[in-house]
Residue, then its C-alpha position, 0 to 999 in steps of 0.5 A: x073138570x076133564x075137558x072132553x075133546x073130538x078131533x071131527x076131521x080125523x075121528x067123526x063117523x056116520x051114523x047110516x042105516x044098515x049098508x049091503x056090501x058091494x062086492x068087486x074083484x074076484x073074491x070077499x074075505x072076512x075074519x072077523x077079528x074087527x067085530x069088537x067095534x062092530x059087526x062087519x059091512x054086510x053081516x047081521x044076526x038073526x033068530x027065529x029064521x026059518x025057510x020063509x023068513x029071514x028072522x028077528x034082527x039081533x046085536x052082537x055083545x061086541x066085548x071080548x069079555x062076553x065071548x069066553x066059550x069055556x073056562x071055569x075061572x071065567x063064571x059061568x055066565x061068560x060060558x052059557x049065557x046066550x046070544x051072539x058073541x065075540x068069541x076068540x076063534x079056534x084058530x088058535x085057542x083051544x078049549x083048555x085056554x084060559x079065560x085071560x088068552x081067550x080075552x087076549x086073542x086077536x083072532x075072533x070069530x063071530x059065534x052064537x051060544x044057543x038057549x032054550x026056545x023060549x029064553x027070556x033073554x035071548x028067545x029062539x036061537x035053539x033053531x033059527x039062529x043065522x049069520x046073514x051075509x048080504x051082498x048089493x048085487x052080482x051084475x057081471x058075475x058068475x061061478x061063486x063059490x065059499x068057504x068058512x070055518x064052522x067052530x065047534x067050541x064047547x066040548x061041556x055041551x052035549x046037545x047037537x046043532x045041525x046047520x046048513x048053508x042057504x040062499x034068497x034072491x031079492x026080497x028074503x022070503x024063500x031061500x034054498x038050500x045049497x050043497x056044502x061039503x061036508x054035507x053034515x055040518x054039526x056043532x055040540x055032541x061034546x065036541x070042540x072042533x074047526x071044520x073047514x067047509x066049501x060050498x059050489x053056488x054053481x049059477x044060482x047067484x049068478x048076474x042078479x040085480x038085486x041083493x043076494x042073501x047068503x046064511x049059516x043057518x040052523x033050521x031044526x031044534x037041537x037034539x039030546x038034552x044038557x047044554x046047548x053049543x056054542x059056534x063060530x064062523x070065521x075065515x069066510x071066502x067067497x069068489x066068483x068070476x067077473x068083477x072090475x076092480x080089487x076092493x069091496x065098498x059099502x053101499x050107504x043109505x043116508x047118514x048122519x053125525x055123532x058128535x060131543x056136545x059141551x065140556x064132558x068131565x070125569x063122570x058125565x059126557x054128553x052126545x047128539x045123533x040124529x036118529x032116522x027112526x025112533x025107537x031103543x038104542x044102546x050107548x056103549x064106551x069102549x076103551x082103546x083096547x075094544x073093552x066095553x067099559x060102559x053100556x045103557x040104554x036109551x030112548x030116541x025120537x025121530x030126527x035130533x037126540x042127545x044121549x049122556x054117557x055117566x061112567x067114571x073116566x080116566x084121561x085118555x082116549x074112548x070109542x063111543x058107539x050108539x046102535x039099534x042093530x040097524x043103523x050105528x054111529x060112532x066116534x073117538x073121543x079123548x078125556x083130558 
């Protein structure tokens, strides 16, 4: 038997339900190159997003395995199955960059592959895929300003996407467009691309004190026929004047452990969480280098859960992470 060990002190996170960012200083940069343990304090994912709606919630297939944008040797499934996904950015990758480099990459940007409407799989993503950036609040701030990259990355799909830049004070259920440059923001029509985009808020997120939602949406169903496209955004940098000090925090909302209970060994390894709502979850093991090596799903009540981890494991050290797509838990544990 291989004994299971977690180092609590050290390696314990929390399980909490899903935090805004709270935002200090006089600027916000996210790269994205962490997204294979999860998606970044602040972000989420959504489809069916409209100009009233913030949408449905989505995960993030974290494993960089699953964010191959185009190469043959890959399968392909890598390429045109949909979802959100890890994708190497092209700030350093090309089209023609093998799958392996691709996987290898360390810069990542967080990107979407677009389907049909009515996929069984990943349904309304053809309009109404967004990347949501929420911010606590802007007390004491003025003047924001963003830039990102908008990757186009797949030169195979012919379809265009159309995507704009908006906004929604309070409760997200209106949101209003802002001025980017440039104005036009596209994706697909055969082409693999990496426009630097900027965009002036002028006052209108200026000293609000409740959370401001910032998205990369697209609102309209692509247009042509063929494959859909599939993009990224990275490099996002937003500044503003005011602020008190240099650093961003999460704002927290109740958290909880996720711990190893008993001895685990080659095949079986048992963890308890607390939920703070029932409901479906997914229970991945990553291994050191952010590879997925496991994945299943489990059915939580409200309150304490266990959940065991059946794979075939190696001595060494493993990420488990346990999500709904609200709320996360994770811990690093070593097989001996």
């Amino acid at each position: 038997m291989k004994k299971l060990l977690l180092f609590p002190a050290l390696v314990c996170f929390s399980l909490s339900a899903m935090a805004q960012v709270t935002l200090t200083g006089t600027s916000y940069t996210q790269n994205f190159n962490g997204i294979g343990a999860g998606l970044p304090t602040g972000w989420r994912l959504y489809a069916a997003s409209s100009t009233t709606s913030i949408g449905d919630l989505k995960s993030l297939a974290s494993s960089s395995t699953t964010g191959i944008f185009r190469d043959t040797t890959c399968g392909s499934n890598n390429v045109s199955s949909g979802g959100y996904k890890n994708y190497a950015s092209a700030n350093v990758c090309t089209e023609g960059t093998a799958c392996t480099a691709q996987q290898a990459a360390t810069d990542r940007a967080v990107g979407v592959r677009q389907v049909s409407k009515t996929n069984a799989t990943n349904p309304n993503l053809d309009s109404g895929a967004a990347f949501v950036f929420v911010i606590a609040n802007t007390t004491g701030m003025t003047g924001f300003n963003l830039a990102f990259k908008l990757q186009s990355l797949d030169t195979s799909s012919p379809r265009t996407t159309k995507w704009l830049v908006d906004y929604a004070i309070g409760t997200p259920t209106s949101f209003t467009a802002a001025t980017t440059v440039p104005a036009s923001l596209v994706t697909g029509n055969n082409t693999f691309s990496n426009t630097n985009v900027t965009v002036n808020f002028g006052s209108a997120l200026d000293n609000k004190s409740s959370n401001v939602y910032i998205r990369i949406v697209t609102l309209e169903v692509s247009t042509g026929s063929g494959n859909r496209a599939s993009t990224a955004i990275d490099d996002f940098n937003l500044t503003w004047t005011g602020g008190s000090s240099s650093s961003v925090a999460e704002t927290a909302v109740q958290s909880t452990n996720l711990t190893q209970v008993g001895i685990g060994n080659s095949s079986s390894v048992q963890l308890a969480y607390t939920a703070s709502e029932a409901g479906n979850y997914t229970l991945n093991l990553f291994d050191m280098t952010g590879r997925k090596i496991h994945s299943e799903n489990v059915i939580a009540k409200s309150g304490e859960n266990t959940a065991t981890v059946n794979a075939n494991l190696t001595p060494g050290m493993y990420i488990a992470k346990i999500t709904n797509g609200l709320t996360s838990g994770v811990v690093k544990v070593i097989v001996q």
